[in-house]
DOVORO-327862 format. One line per 8 residues: their letters; for each residue z, y, x of N, C-alpha, C, CB. Coordinates in steps of 0.001 Angstrom, whole numbers, plus 500000, padded with zeros to 6 digits. Last residue first. Glycine has a CB too. Example, Ala and Ser with C-alpha at 12.3 -4.5 7.8 and 13.67 -1.06 7.14 Angstrom:
<rs>
sa = 507080/497750/512850/507140/498940/513670/507870/500030/512900/505725/499402/514084  507800/494310/513190/507800/495500/512300/507800/496700/513200/509046/495527/511308
</rs>
This chain:
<rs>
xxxxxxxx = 492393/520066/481894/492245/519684/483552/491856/518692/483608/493317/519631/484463  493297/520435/479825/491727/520064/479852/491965/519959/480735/490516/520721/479538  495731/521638/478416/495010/522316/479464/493318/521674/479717/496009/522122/480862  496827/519538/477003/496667/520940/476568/495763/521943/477307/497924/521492/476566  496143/516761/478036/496268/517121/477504/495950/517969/476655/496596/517029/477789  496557/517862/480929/495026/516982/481199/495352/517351/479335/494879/514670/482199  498843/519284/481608/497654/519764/482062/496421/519447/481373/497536/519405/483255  500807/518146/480202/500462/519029/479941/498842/519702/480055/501304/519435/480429
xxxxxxxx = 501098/515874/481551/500698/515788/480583/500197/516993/479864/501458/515203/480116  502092/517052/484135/500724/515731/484268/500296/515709/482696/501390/513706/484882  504510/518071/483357/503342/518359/483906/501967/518107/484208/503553/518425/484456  505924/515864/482247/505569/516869/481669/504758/517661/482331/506460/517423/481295  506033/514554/484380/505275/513725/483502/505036/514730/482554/505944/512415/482955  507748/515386/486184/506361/515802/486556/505735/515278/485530/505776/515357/487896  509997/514077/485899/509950/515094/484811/508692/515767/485027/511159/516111/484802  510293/512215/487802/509749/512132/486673/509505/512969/485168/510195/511316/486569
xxxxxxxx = 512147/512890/489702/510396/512871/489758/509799/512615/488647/509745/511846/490644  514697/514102/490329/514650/513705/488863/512612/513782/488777/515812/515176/487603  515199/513794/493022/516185/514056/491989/516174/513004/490897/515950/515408/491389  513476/514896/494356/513771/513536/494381/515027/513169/493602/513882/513114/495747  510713/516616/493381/511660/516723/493005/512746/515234/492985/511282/517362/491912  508810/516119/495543/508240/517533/494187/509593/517256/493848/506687/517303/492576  508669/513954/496702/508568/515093/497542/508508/516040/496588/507446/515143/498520  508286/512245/494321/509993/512169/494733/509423/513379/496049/510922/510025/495433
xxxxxxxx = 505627/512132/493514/506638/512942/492328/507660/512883/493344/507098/512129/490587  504725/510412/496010/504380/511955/495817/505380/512738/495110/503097/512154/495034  505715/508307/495023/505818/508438/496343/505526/510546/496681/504438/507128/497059  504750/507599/492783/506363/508171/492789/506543/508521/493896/507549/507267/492462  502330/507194/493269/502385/508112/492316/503719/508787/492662/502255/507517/490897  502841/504137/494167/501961/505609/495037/502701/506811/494605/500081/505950/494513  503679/502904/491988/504501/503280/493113/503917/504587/493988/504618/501985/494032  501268/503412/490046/502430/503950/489947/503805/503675/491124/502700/503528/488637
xxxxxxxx = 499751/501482/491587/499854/502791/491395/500687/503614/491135/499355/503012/490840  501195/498874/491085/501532/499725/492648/500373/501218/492449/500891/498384/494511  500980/498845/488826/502292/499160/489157/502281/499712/490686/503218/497869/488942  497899/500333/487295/498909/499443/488040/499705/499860/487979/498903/499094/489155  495171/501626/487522/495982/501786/486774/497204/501113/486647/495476/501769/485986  492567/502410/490077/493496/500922/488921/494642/501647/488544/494221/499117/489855  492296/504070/491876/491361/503730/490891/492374/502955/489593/490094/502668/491655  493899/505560/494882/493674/504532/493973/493048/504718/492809/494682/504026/493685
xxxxxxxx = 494508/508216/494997/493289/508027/495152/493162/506739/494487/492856/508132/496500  497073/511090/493904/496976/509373/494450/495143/509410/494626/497724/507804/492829  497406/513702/494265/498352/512852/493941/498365/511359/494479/498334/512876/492649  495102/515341/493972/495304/514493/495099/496492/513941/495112/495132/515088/496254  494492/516121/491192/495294/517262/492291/495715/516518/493558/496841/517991/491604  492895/513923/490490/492286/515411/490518/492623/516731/491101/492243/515756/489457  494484/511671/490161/493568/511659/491336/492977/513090/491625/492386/510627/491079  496285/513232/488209/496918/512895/489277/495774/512387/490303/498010/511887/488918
xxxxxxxx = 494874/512848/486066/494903/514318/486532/495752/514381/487526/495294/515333/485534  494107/510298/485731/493075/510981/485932/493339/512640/486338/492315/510747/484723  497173/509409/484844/496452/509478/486322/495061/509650/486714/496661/508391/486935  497285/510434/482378/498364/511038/483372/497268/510724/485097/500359/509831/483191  495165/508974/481388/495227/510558/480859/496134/511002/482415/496345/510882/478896  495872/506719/481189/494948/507166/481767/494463/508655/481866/494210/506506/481366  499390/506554/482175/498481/505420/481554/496933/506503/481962/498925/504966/479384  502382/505974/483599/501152/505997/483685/500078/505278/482961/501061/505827/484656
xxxxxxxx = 505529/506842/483319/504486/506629/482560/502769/507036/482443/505017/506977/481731  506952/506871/486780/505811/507404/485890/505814/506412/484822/504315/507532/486621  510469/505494/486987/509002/505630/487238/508385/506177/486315/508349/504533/487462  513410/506680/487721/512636/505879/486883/511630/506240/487725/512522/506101/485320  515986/506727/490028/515263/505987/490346/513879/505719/488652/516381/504742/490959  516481/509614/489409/515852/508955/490538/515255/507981/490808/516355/508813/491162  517659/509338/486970/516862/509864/487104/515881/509436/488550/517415/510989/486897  520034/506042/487064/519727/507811/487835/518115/507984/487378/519876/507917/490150
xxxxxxxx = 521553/504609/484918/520890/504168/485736/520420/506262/485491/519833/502468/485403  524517/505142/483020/524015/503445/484439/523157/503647/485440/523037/501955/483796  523568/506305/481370/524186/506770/481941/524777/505639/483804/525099/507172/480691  522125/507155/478784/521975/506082/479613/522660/506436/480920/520532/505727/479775  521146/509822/477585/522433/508655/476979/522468/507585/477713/522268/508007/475461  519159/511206/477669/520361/511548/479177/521294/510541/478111/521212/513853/479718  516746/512428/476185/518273/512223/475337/519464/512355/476718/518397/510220/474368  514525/515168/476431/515051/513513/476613/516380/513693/475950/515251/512820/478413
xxxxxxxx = 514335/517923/474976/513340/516771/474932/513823/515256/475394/512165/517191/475860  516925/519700/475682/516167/518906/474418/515081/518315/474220/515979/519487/473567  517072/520385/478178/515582/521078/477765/515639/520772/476275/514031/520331/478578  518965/518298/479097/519096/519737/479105/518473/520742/478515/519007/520054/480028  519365/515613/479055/519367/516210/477931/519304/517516/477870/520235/515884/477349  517888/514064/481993/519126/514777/481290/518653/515739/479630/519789/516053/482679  516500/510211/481326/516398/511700/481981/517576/512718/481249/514679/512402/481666  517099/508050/479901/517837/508141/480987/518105/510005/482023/516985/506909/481831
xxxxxxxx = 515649/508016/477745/516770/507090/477374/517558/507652/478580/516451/505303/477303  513119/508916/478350/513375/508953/477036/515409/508879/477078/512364/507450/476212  512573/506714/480391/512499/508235/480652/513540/509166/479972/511150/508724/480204  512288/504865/479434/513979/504824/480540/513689/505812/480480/514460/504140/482168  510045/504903/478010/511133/504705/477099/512486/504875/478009/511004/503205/476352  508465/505182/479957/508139/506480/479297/509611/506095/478205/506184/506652/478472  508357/502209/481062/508227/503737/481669/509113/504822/480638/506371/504252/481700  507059/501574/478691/508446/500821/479327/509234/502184/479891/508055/499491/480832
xxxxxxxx = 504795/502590/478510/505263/502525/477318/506991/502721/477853/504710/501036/476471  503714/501486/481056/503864/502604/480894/504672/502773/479472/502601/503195/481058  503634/499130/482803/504700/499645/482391/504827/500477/481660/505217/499910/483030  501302/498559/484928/502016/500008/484808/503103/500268/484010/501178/500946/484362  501774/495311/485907/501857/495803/484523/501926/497242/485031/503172/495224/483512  501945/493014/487820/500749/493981/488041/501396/495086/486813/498886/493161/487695  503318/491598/487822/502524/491149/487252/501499/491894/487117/502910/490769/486388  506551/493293/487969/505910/492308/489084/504128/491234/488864/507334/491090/489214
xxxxxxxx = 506213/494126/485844/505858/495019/486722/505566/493585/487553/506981/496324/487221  505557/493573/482156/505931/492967/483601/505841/493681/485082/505067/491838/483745  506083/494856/478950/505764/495154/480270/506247/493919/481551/506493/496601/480472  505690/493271/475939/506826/493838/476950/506369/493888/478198/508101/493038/477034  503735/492386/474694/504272/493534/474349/505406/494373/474584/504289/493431/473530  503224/489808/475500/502127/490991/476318/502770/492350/475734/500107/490861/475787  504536/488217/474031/504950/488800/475657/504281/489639/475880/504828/487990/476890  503532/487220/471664/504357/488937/471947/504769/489024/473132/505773/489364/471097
xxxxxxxx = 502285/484742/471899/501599/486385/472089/502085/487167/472095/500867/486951/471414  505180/483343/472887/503523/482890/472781/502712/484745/472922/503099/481817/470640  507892/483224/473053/507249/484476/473313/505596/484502/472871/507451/484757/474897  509423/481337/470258/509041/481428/471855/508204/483138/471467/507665/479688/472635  512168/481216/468359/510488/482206/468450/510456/482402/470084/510484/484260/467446  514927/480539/467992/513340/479628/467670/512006/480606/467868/513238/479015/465767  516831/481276/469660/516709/481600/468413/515515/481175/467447/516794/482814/468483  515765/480859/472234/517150/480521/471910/517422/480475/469905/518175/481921/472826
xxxxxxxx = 513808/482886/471838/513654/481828/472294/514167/480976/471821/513808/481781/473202  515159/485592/472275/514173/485212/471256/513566/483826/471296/513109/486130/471317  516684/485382/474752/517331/485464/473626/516290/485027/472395/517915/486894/473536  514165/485568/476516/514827/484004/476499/515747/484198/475117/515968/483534/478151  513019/487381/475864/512169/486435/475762/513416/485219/475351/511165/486277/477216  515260/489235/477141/514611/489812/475506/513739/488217/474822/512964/491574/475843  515207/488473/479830/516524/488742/478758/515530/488664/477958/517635/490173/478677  513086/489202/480415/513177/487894/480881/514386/487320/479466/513809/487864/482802
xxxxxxxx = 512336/491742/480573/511680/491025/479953/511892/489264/479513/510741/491325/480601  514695/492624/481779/515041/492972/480373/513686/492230/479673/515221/494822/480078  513546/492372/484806/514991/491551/483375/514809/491596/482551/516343/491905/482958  511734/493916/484748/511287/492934/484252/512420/491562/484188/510061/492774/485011  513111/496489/484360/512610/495941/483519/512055/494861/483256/512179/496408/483322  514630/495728/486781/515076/495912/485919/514330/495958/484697/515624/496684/486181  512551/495557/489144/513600/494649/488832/514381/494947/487052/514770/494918/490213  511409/498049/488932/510764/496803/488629/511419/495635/488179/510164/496442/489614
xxxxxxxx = 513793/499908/489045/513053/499628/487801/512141/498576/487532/512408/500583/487544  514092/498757/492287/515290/499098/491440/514587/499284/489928/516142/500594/492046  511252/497030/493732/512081/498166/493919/513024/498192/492283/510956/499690/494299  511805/494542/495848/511522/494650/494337/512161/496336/494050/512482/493189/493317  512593/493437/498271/511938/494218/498086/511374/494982/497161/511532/493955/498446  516461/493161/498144/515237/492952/498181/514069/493421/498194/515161/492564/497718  519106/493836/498607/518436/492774/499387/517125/492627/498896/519134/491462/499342  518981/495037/494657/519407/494853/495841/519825/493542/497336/520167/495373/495425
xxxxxxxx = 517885/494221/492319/517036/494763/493340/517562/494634/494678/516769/496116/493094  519732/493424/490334/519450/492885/491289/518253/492666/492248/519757/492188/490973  520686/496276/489037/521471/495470/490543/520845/494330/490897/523089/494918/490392  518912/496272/487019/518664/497199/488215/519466/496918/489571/519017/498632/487768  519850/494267/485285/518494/494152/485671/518501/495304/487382/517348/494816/484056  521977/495562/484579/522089/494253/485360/521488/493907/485585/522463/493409/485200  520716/497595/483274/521612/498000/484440/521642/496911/485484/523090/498295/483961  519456/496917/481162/518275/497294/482548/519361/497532/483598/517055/498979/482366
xxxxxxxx = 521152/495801/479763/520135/494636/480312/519851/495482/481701/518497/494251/479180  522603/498309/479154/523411/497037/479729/522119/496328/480340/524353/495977/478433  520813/499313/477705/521107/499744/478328/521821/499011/479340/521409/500471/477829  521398/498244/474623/520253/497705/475620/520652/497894/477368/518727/498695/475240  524617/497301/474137/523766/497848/474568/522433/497624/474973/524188/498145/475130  525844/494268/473985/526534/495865/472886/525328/496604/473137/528285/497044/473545  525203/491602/474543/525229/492909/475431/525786/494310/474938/523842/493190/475798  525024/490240/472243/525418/489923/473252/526188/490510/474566/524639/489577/473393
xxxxxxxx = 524303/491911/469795/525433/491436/469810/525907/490490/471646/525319/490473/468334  521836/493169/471083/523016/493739/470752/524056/493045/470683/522967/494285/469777  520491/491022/471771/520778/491355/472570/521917/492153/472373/519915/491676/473044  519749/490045/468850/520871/489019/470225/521173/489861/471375/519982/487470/471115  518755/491980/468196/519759/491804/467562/520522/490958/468395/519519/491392/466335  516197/491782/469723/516982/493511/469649/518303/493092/469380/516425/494786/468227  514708/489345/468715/515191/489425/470097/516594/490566/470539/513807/489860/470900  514497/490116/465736/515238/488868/466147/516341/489137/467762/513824/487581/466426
xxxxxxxx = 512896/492026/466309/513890/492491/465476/514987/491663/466170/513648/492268/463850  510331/491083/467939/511239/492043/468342/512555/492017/467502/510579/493356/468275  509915/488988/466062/510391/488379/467321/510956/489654/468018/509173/487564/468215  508959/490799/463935/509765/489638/463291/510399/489564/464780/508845/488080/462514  506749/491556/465218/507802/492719/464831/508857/491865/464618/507493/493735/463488  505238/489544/465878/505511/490353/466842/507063/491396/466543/504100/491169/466987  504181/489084/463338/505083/487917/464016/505663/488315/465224/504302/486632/464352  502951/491319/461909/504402/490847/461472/505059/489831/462588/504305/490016/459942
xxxxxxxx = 501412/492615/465016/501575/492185/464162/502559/491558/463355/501026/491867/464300  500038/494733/467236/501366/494484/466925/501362/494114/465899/502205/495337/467017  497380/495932/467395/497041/495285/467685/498838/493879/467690/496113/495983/468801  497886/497977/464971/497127/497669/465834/497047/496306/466545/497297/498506/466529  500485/497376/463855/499984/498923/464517/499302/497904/465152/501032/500274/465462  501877/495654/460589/500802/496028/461875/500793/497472/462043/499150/495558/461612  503958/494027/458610/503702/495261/459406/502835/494906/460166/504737/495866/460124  504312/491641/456813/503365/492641/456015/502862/493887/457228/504385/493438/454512
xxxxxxxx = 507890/491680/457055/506699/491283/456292/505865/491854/456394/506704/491190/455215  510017/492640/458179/508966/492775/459225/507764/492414/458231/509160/491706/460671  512002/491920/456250/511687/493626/456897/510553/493748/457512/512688/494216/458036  512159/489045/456882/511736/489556/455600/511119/491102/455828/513054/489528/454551  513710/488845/459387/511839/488176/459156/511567/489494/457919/511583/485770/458151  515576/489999/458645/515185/490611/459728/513777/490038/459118/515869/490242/461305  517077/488096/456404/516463/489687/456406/515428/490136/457309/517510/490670/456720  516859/485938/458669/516377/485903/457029/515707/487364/456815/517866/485673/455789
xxxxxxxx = 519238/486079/459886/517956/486337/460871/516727/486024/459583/517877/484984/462545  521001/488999/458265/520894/487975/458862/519396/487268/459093/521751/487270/458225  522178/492615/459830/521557/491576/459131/521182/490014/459488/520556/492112/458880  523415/493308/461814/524194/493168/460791/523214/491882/459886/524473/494780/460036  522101/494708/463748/523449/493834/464270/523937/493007/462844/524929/495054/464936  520036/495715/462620/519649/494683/463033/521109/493887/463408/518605/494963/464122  521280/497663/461244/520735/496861/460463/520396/495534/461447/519546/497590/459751  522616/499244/463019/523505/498243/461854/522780/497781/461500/524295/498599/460722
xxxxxxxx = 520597/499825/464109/521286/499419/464832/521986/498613/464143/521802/500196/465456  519075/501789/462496/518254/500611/463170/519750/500288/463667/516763/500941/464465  518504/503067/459775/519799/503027/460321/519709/501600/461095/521019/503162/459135  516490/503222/457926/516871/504598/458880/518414/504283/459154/516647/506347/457967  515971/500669/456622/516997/501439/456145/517553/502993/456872/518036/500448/456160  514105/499263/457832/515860/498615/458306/516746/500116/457853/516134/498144/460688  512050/500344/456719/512011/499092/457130/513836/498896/457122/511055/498923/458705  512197/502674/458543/512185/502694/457164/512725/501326/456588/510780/503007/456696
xxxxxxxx = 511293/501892/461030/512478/502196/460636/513042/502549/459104/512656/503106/461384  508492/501205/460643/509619/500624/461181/510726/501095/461035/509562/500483/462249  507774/503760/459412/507550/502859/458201/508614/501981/459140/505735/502194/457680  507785/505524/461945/508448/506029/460575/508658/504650/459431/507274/507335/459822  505809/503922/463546/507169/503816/463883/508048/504627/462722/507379/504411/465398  503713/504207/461926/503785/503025/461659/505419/502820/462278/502483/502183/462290  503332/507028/462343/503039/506370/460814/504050/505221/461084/501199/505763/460383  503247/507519/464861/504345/508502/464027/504451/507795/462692/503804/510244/463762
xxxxxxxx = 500648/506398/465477/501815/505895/466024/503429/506147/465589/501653/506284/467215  498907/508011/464007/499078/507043/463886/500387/505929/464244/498188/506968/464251  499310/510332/465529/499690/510123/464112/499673/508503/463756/498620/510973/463140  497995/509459/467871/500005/509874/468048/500245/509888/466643/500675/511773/468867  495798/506582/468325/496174/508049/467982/498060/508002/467794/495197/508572/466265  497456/504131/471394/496046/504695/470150/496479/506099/469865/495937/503708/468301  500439/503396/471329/499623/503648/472207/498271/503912/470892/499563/502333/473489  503520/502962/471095/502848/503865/471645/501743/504073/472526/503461/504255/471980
xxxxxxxx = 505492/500795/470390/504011/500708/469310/503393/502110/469858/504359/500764/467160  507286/500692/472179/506503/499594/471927/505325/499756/471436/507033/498832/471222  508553/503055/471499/507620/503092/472480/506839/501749/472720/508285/503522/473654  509567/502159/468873/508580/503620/468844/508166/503852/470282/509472/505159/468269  511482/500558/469807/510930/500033/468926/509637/501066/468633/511936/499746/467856  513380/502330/471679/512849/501177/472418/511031/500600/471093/514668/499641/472511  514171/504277/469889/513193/504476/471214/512627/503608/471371/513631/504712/472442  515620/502716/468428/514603/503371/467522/513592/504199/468692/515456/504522/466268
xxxxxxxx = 517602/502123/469884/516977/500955/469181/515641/501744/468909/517854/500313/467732  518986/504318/471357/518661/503728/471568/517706/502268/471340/519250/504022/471759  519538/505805/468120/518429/506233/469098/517946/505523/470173/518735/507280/469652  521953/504172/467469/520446/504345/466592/518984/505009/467436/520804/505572/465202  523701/504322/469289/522748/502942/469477/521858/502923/468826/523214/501709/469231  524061/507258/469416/523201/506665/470390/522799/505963/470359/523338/506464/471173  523291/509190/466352/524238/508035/467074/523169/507415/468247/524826/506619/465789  521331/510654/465400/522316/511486/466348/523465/510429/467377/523338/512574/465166
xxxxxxxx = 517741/510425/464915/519106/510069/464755/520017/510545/465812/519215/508683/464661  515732/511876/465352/516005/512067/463933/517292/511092/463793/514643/511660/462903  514245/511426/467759/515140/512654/467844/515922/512868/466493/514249/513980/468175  513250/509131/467725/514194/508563/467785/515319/509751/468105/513974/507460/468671  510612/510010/466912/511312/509492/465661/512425/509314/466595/510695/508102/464709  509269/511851/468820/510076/512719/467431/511155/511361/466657/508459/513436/465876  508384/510582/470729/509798/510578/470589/510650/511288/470001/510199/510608/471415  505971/510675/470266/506726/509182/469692/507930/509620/469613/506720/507729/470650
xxxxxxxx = 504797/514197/469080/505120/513102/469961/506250/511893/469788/505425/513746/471047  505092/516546/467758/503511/515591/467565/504037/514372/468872/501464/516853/468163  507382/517418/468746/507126/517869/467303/506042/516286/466717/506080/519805/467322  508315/518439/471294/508698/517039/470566/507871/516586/469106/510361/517164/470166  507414/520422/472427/506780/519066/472945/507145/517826/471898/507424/518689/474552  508940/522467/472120/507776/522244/471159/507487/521003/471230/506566/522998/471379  511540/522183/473348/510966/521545/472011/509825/521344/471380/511334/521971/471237  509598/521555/476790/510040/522417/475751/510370/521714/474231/508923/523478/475637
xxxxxxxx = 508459/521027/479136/509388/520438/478839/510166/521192/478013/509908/520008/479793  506305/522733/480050/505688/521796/479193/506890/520700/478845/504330/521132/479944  507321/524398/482025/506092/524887/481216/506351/524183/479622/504469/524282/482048  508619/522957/484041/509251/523501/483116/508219/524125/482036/510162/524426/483733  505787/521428/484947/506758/520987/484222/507713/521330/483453/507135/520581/484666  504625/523729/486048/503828/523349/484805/505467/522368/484308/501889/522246/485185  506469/524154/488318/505962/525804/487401/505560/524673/486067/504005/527173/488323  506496/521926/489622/507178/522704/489074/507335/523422/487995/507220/523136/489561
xxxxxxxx = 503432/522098/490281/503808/520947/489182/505266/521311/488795/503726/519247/489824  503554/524335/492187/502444/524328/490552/503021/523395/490009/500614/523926/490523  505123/524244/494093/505674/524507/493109/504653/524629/492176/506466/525476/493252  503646/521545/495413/505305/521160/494543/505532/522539/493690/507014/520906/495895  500867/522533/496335/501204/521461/494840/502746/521392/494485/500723/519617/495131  502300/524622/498176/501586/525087/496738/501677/524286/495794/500204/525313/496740  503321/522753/499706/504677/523497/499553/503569/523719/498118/505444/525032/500897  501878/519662/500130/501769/521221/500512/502894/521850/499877/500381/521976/500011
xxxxxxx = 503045/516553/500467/502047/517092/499425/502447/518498/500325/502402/516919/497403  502046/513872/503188/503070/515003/502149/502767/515426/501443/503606/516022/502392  499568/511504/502174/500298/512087/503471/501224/513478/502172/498720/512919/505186  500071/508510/500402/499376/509634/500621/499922/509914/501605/499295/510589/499741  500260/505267/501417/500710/506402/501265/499930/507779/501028/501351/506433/502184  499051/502234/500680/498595/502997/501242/499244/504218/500892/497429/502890/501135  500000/498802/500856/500000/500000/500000/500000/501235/500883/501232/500013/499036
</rs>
């Protein structure tokens, strides 16, 4: 894997300048993570992220449709419903749903999977933590490892419970598998970055700003080969390592708030 060389003092403060730009309420309004700004309890927001970045991808109305009707679904109160209900209900709620290419047997095996984990773990948040310690000694960097626990967790609980993974694996990210993650990405973002701007929540409190990754999908890294960010072509995980290699000289803090910048640009701007 091939490094860029530093970035210039000019690219850190333009992506600066654009990130606070574009990390505003407005941002929330036409975006996935309006639905999980409509609850105030954390495990409701934590469920109702995870379940509205799953289904984030095609048009954003579209995506606003079908994650409004999911939660509708369990009563606008995702957490009690899934801890509570029995694995009967859960099928039943899912009857009948599609986004695309996410179908009832997909939604049925998320509900199922969400609910063992809650009652197992109290938290999602818990998976990616014990997912994120066991990066250490190894080369797997700290979110790879951790989300692709939480893939391992989420499968085997849904498993245990009679619904192998068969086609809904592809609806949980693998990094070590090549995966960009991006949905995945864009949900620790959601869940972990600080609450300061009112656009992320900062309720995750286990795991640092530092260490998430881009939500890269094609929009973000067509305007990341365009300001010399990266050169790679593919859309990957070890793109998105490149990628962070650059965002952590712009702000090693918290690199991922360049995502408001990257989005802004290509987006609202046309860049």
């Amino acid at each position: 894997m091939q490094l860029k060389q530093d970035l210039p003092e000019s690219m850190r403060s333009f992506l600066l300048e654009k990130a606070a730009e574009y990390e505003s309420l407005s941002f929330i309004a036409d975006d996935p993570i309006a639905i999980p700004h409509r609850y105030s309890n954390p495990e409701d927001i934590e469920v109702a992220g995870f379940l509205t970045a799953s289904l984030a991808w095609g048009n954003r109305k579209s995506i606003l449709k079908s994650a409004n009707a999911l939660m509708g679904r369990m009563d606008h109160q995702p957490a009690e419903f899934l801890r509570d209900a029995s694995p009967n209900e859960l099928r039943d709620a899912t009857t009948g749903f599609v986004h695309r290419t996410f179908q009832e047997r997909d939604a049925a095996l998320f509900f199922i999977a969400l609910r063992g984990i809650l009652k197992r773990y109290g938290r999602l948040e818990n998976v990616f933590v014990e997912g994120h310690g066991l990066s250490q000694g190894t080369t797997v960097s700290p979110m790879a490892a951790a989300i692709g626990h939480f893939h391992q967790v989420f499968f085997n609980i849904a498993a245990e419970a009679g619904w192998p993974a068969d086609r809904t694996r592809k609806h949980v990210a693998q990094p070590q598998k090549g995966s960009a993650a991006k949905r995945i990405n864009m949900y620790t973002r959601w869940m972990v970055r600080p609450a300061t701007r009112g656009v992320d929540f900062g309720i995750w409190k286990g795991l640092s700003p530092a260490d998430l990754m881009i939500p890269l999908d094609v929009h973000t890294g067509n305007v990341a080969r365009k300001l010399g960010l990266i050169d790679r072509k593919a859309n990957d995980w070890q793109t998105v390592e490149l990628m962070m290699h650059a965002l952590r000289q712009v702000d090693p803090e918290d690199p991922v708030r360049m995502d408001f910048a990257l989005f802004g640009l290509g987006a609202i701007e046309g860049f």
